[in-house]
N, C-alpha and C positions, 0 to 999 in steps of 0.2 A: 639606417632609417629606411625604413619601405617609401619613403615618397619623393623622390629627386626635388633639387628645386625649382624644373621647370615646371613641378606638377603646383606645386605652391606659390609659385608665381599666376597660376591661373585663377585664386582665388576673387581675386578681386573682380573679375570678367563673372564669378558664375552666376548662372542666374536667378537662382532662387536666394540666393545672400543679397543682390541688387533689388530683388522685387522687396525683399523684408526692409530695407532701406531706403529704400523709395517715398515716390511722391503720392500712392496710392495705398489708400489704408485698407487692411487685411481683415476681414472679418473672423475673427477666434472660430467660428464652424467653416472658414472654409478648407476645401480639399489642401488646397497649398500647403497646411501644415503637415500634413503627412509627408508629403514630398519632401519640404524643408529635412523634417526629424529622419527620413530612410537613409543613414548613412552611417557606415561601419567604421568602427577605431577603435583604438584603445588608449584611453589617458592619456597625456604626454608625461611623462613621469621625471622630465629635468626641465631646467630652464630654457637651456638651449635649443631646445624640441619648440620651448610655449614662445621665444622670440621669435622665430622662426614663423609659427603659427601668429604671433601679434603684427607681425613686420609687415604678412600677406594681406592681412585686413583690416589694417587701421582704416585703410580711406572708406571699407565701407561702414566703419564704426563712427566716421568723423560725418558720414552720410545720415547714419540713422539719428545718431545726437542732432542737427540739423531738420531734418523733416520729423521728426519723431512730436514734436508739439502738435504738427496739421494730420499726425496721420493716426498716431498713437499704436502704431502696431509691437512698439517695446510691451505694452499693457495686453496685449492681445495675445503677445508671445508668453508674456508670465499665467496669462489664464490659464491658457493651453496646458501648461504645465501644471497646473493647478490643480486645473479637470482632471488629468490620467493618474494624480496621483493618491487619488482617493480611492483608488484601488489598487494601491501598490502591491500592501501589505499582500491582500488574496494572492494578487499576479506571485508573491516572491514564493506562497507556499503552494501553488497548484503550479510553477515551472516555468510561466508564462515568460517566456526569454523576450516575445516580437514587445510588448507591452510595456516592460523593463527598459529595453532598448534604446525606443523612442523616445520615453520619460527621462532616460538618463540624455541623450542626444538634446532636449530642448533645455534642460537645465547645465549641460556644458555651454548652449549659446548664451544662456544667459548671462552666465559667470562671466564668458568673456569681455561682451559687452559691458556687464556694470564694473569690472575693472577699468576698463576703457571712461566708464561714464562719469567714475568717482574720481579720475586720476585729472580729471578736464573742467570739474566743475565743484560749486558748494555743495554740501548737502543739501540745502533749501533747494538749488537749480533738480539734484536727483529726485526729491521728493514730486517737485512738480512733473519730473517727467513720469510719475508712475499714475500722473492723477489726467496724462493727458487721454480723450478719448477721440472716435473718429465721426464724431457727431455735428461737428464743423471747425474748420480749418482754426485750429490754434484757441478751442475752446475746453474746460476741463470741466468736468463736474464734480462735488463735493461729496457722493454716494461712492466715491472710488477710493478716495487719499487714503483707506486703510490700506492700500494693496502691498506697501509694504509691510506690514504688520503680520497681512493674510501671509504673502510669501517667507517672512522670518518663523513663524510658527510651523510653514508647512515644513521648512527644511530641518526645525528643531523636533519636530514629528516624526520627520523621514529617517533621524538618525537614531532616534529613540525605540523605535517602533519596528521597524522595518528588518527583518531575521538577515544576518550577516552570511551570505552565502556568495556561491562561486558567482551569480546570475546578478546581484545585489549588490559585490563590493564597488564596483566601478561608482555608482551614482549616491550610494552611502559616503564612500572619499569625496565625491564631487559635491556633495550637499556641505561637508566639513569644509571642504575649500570655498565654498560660496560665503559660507560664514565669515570666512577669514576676511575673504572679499569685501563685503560688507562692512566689516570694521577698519578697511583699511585708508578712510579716510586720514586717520592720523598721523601716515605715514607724510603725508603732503600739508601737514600743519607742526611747524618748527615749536610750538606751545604746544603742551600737555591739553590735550580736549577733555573740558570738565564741562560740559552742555552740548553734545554731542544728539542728534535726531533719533541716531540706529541703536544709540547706548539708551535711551529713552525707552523706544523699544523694546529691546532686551530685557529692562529691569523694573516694566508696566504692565500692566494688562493681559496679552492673552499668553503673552511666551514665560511669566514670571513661573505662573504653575508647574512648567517643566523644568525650572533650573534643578532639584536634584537628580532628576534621573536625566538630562544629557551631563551633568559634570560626572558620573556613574557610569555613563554608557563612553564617555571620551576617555577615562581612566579605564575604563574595562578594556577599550581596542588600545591604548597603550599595555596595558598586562599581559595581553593575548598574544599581540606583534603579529597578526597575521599577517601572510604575505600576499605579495597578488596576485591573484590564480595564474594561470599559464594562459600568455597571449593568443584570444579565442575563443578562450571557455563561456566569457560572456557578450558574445557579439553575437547577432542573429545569423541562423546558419540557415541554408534553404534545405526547403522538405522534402520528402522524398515524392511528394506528389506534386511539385513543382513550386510551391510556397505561397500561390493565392496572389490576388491583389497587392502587399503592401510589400510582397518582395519583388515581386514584377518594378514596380514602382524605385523601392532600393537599384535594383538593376540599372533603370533606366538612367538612374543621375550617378552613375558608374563613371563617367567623362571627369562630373565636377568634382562634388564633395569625397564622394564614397573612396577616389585614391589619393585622396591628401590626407586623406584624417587616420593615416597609418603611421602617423610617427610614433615611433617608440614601442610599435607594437604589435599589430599582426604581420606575420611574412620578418618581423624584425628578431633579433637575438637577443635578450636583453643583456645588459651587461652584470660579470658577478657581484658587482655592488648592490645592483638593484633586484639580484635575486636573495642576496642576506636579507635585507632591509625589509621593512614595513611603510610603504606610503601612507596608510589610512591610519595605523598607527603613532608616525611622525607629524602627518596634518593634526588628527586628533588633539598630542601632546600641545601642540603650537596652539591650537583654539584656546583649550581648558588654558594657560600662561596668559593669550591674548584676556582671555573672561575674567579670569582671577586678577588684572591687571587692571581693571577699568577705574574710573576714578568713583569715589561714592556719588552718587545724588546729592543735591542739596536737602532733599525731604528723606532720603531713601538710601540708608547703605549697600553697597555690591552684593547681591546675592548669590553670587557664584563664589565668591570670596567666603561667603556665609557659608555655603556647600562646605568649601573645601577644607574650610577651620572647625565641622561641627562633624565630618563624619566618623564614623565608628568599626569596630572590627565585626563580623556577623557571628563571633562567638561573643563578642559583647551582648548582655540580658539586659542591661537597665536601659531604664526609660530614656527618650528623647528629650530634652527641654522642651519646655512647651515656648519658649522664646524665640528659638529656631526652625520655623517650619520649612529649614530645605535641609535636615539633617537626611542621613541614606547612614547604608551598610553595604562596608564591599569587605571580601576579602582579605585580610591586613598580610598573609601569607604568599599570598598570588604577589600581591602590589609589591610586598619585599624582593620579592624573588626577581620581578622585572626592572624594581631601582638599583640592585646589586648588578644585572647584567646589561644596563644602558648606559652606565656613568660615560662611557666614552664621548655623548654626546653634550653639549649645553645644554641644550632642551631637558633631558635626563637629569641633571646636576641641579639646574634652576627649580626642578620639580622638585627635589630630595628638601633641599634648602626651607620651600614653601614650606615643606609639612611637615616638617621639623619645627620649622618658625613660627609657625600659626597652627596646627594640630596635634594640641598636645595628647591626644589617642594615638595617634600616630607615634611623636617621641617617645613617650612612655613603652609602646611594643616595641620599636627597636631596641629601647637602651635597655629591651627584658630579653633580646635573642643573644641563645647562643655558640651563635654564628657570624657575631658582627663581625670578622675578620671578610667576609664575604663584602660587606658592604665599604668597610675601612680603606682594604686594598686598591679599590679603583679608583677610591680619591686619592689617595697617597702617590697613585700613578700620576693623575694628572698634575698635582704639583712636584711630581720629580721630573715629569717634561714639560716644566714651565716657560720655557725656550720653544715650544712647538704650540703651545696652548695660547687665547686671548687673555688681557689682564683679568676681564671678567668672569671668565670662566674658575681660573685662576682663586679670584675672592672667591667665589661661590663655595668653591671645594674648599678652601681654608675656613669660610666661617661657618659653613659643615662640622669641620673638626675642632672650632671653638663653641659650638652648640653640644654638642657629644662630652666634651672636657667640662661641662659644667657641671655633670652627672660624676658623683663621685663613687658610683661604681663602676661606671665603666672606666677608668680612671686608675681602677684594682683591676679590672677583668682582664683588659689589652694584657696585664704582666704573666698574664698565666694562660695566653696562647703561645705555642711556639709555633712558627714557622717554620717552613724547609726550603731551602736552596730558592732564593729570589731572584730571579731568572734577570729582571730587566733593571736591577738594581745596578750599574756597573762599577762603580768608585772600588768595590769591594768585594770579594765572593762572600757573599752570605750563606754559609748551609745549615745554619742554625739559628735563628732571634727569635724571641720576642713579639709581637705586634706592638706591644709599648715598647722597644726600642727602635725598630725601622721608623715609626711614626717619630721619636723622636730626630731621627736622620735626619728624615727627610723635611722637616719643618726645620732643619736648621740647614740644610743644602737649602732651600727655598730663601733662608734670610741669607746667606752667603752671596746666592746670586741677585739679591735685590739689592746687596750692598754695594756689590759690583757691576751692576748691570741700569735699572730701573731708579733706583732711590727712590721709593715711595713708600716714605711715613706710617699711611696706612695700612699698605702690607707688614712690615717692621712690626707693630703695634699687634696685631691681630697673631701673628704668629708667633710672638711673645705671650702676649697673652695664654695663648694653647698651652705650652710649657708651661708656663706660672700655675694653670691650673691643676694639672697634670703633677707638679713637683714634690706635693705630700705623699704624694703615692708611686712615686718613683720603687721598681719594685727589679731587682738583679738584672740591675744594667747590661747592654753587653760590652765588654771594652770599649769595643771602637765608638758606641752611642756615647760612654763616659769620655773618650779621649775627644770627639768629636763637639761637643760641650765646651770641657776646657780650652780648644782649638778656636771654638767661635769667641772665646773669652779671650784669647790673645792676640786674636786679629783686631777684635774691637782696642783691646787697647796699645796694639800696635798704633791705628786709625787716628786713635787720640792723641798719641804723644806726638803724630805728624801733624794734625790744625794743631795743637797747641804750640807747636816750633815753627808755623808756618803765623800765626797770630802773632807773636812774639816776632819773629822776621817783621811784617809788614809794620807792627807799632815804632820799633826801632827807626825805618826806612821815612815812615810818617813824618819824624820829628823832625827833619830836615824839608820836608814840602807838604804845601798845605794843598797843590793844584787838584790833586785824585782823590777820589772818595774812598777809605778803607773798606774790604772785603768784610761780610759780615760773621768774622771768624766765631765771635758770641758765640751768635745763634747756633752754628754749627758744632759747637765745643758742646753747647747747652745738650744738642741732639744726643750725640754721641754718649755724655755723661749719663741720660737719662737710657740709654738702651745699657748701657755698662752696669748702672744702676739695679736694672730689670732683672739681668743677666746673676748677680751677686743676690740678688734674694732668691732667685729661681733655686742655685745652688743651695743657700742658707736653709730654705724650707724642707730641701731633700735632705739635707746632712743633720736637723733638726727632726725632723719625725722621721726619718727610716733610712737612718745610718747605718745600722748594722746589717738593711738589707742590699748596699751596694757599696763591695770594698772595691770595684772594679772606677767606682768614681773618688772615691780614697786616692787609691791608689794614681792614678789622671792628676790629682790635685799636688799628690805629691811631687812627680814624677817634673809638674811645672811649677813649683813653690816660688822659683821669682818672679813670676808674673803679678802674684799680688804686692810683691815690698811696697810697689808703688803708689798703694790706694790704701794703705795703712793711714797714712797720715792727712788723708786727703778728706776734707772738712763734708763730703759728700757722700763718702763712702765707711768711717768712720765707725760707726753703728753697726751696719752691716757685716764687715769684718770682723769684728770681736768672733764670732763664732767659728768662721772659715779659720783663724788665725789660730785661735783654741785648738780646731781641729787637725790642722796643719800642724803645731807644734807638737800637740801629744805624738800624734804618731809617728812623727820628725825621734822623738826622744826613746820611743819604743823600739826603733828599728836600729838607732846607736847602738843599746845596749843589746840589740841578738848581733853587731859585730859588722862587719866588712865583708863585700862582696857577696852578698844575699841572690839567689834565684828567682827569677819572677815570682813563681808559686810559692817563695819561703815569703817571700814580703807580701804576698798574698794570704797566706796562713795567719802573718802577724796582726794585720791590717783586722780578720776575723776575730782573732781573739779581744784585739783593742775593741771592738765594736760590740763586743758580749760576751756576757759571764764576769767574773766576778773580777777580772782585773780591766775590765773595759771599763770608755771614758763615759763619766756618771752625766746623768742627762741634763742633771739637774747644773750642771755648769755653765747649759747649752742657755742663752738670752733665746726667751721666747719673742715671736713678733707678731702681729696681727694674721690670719690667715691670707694665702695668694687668692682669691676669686674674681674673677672676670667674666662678666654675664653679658652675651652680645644685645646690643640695643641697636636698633633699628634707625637710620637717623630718619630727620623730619621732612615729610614729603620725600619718602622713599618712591614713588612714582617718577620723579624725576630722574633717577638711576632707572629704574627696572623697567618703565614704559618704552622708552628708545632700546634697551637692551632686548626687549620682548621681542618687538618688530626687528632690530636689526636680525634674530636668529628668522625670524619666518623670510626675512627677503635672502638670505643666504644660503636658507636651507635648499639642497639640490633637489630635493622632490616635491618643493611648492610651488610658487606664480614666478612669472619675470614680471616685473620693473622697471620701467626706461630710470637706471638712475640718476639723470638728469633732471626727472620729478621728484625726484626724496627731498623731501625740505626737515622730519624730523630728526636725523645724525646724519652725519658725513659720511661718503664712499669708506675713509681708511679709518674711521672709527669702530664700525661695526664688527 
């Protein structure tokens, strides 16, 4: 950190942070602002930098909330930044670094403070503070209350508009972060905010016109991932003829501001995490989630939601609906290429999900690459370290791979990638599969460890699902996918025979005391039989339409033929057997008569023959059943899930805002 913390402990003493907080109101053309804005930093790019920085100046933020009614210099300071930003643009293509500078330095105070102001108060209270002026003590005027609106537009301009360059990135990320700012009343409201002031804004009047090109310009700095320039490049440097007036000035508040606001950055090393990473890209993705997340209008559905379900690929030719006027074209090639190499994050995964979920241009162009082993692989990771992952991250990636499994060509296509040597796979050396079979793995390691670990219903359900859809098109298994199948089929009804002997235990014990309430073995029996259930059609559907193409699960079937005795006669499972049992037996009867003591590969070769050509089992024996499809639906008032999930990834992420978490009132510290 270039700035100890005796130098951050001075914040509170400096003087131009005390005059802006003060009892004396600032006129927008006075000199003071200059002075204020002359001071050098770079970003704080963790949290521990920004608490650091919150800790040093609350009291003069508790200061300014306070006089700010009689003085109005918070409106004085948003002018300011107002004024210089109508010439950004020029400033960013004629080089103008001192210009950039200042713009960027008055719109860091601002953000501060309105985190500070939103985190303390209603929105009705922030509104009034942007409408106060300094025309008499504790009076507003009605010519001003759009200044929020003016400022929301200016920042949705500034990111729009403004050429992404070395000079540029610092106050383009700071203007995304101020957004974030802005919307993060929510976080301090335990209810879903469905009448929200700033969400009004947003989706009214003079910012609506921009929602496609900033949901365009916030997906483009996620595609791009730019990183951030090298601590320096955009701080004001003095000139070679001594730098004029406004560095002289810089200099002189060299005591207060100018060597505190080096956290994280100039004179500092940054750490290698945060030379991989993208801040303006990570903020970015966090906004567009935050936007796409808002609740609709009562008069007015989400327009950034609208953006995000309507855009198009730019070798797409057809027309726009004329229904959707915030449709755009980006891309679909670029965007791929950055959602196959970001999954490691929430944010990334949450994104994939979206536009898979609601753009079907978007589905449609994935489930037409091919390449999708690119995209497959990185979810498949994150639910094989489901142990190191959040549960929601977890869903996400799972109903990723039940949105993909509805497409019944990708379905066929997975069988006809092969893989090589799956490095982080460990149960097994892999130096050959599939991508339809590691998927099938690892969605059954995922139900293994939920069986053992979690017990949650809806994960069970959802990953069942995937295979069930998946199961017609089961296409040359690899053993261990086949052995690993019948494996999860023996564990379940291991699972069963023990509540069932444990129900039966307790009804016995029952009949002699009526004092204890019986355990609700039922239900639990009921569970179990209905994923057992799941399990045996999953099977049924593979060894029904594309028997002859996996004798590697023949052979699994065979290999445990008592595992099913038990569900023959079982009034539940009844139906379902008939086939497996058919199946089982023929080849049971074929492998007698080639003899005793067979090689793997001989009872491999026979298994082939029984499955095709002219002494293979006829198909027409096989009981047909309704097909497996499972189509994710969305439940009701998904806002209630994905709203707290949104903001918990922005308060966690390491290169956004701190938080006192003792103000979070929308999820709990260990939920997020």
């Amino acid at each position: 950190m270039g700035a100890n913390s005796s130098s951050i402990s001075e914040l509170p003493e400096n003087e131009y942070l005390k005059k802006l907080a003060g009892a004396e109101p600032i006129s927008e053309n006075d000199p003071f602002w200059n002075q204020l804005l002359s001071f050098s930093f770079t970003t704080p790019t963790n949290s521990a930098d920004l608490k650091l920085l919150e800790e040093a100046t609350i009291s003069v933020c508790k200061s300014l909330v306070e006089k700010n009614p009689r003085t109005g210099n918070l409106g004085s300071l948003i002018k300011v930044f107002l004024s210089r930003t109508k010439e950004l643009k020029i400033s960013a293509e004629c080089q103008n670094h001192l210009f950039i500078w200042q713009a960027h330095n008055a719109l860091f105070i601002i953000c501060c403070l309105l985190k500070v102001f939103i985190s303390r108060m209603s929105e009705e209270e922030l509104q009034l503070h942007f409408t106060y002026e300094e025309k008499a003590p504790g009076s507003y005027g009605t010519e001003c209350e759009d200044l929020i609106e003016e400022l929301l537009c200016c920042l949705i301009q500034l990111i729009v508009e403004i050429p992404l360059l070395d000079i540029t990135y610092s106050i383009s990320l700071e203007a995304v972060t101020t957004l974030i700012v802005f919307l993060s009343c929510q976080l301090f409201h335990k209810e879903i905010l469905r009448e929200s002031i700033i969400h009004k804004y947003l989706m009214h009047g003079r910012c609506v016109p921009y929602t496609s090109r900033l949901v365009k310009t916030l997906l483009y700095n996620f595609i791009r991932q730019e990183r951030s320039p090298p601590p320096g490049t955009h701080v004001f440097q003095q000139q070679t003829d001594g730098g004029g007036l406004l560095y002289g000035i810089a200099s002189g508040v060299a005591t207060g501001l100018w060597t505190v606001f080096t956290l994280g950055g100039v004179g500092s090393k940054a750490s290698p995490q945060l030379e991989r990473c993208s801040p303006l890209a990570n903020q970015s993705l966090l906004l567009l989630l935050v936007l796409a997340n808002l609740t609709d209008a009562p008069d007015t559905p989400n327009p950034y939601r609208q953006a995000i379900m309507s855009f198009k690929n730019t070798q797409d030719s057809t027309a726009f609906s004329s229904s959707n006027p915030h449709a755009f074209q980006i891309n679909f090639n670029s965007l791929y290429t950055a959602l196959c190499e970001q999954q490691k994050s929430d944010q990334a995964t949450l994104l994939l999900y979206t536009l898979l979920h609601q753009n079907s241009n978007v589905r449609t162009y994935v489930l037409a690459r091919t390449d999708i082993e690119n995209l497959v692989l990185p979810i498949l990771e994150i639910l094989y370290h489901v142990e190191e992952r959040n549960s929601h991250h977890v869903y996400m990636a799972l109903i990723i791979l039940l949105i993909l499994t509805e497409d019944d060509g990708f379905n066929r296509s997975i069988h006809e990638v092969i893989l090589k040597n799956i490095t982080w796979y460990a149960e097994r050396v892999l130096t050959e599969i599939s991508l339809g079979s590691l998927l099938i793995l690892v969605v059954i390691r995922t139900i293994q460890y939920n069986m053992t670990r979690t017990r949650d219903k809806y994960l069970h359900t959802n990953c069942l699902a995937a295979l069930a859809n998946m199961s017609a098109q089961f296409r040359s298994l690899h053993q261990y996918a086949a052995q690993r199948i019948i494996s999860l089929f023996s564990l379940l009804s291991k699972k069963h025979n023990k509540v069932l002997e444990q129900a039966t235990q307790s009804l016995r014990g029952s009949m002699g005391s009526t004092d204890s309430p019986l355990p609700d073995y039922a239900q639990d029996l009921n569970v179990i039989e209905e994923v057992i259930r799941m399990m045996l059609e999953i099977i049924n559907s593979c060894l029904t339409n594309s028997l002859h193409h996996n004798p590697n699960l023949v052979y699994a079937l065979l290999y445990k033929r008592d595992l099913f005795e038990q569900f023959r006669t079982h009034p539940s499972f009844q139906d379902i057997m008939q086939n497996i049992d058919l199946v089982i037996s023929f080849f049971s009867s074929r492998l007698e008569q080639a003899g005793a003591e067979l090689s793997v590969e001989r009872v491999l070769e026979i298994i082939k023959q029984g499955a095709q050509g002219a002494v293979a089992l006829p198909k027409d024996r096989l009981r047909k059943f309704p097909e497996l499809k499972f189509k994710y639906v969305e439940e009701e008032q998904p806002e209630e899930f994905f709203i707290p999930y949104v903001w918990s990834l922005v308060y966690n992420s390491a290169v956004a805002l701190y938080w006192n978490p003792h103000d979070i009132q929308l999820f709990t510290m260990d939920s997020g």
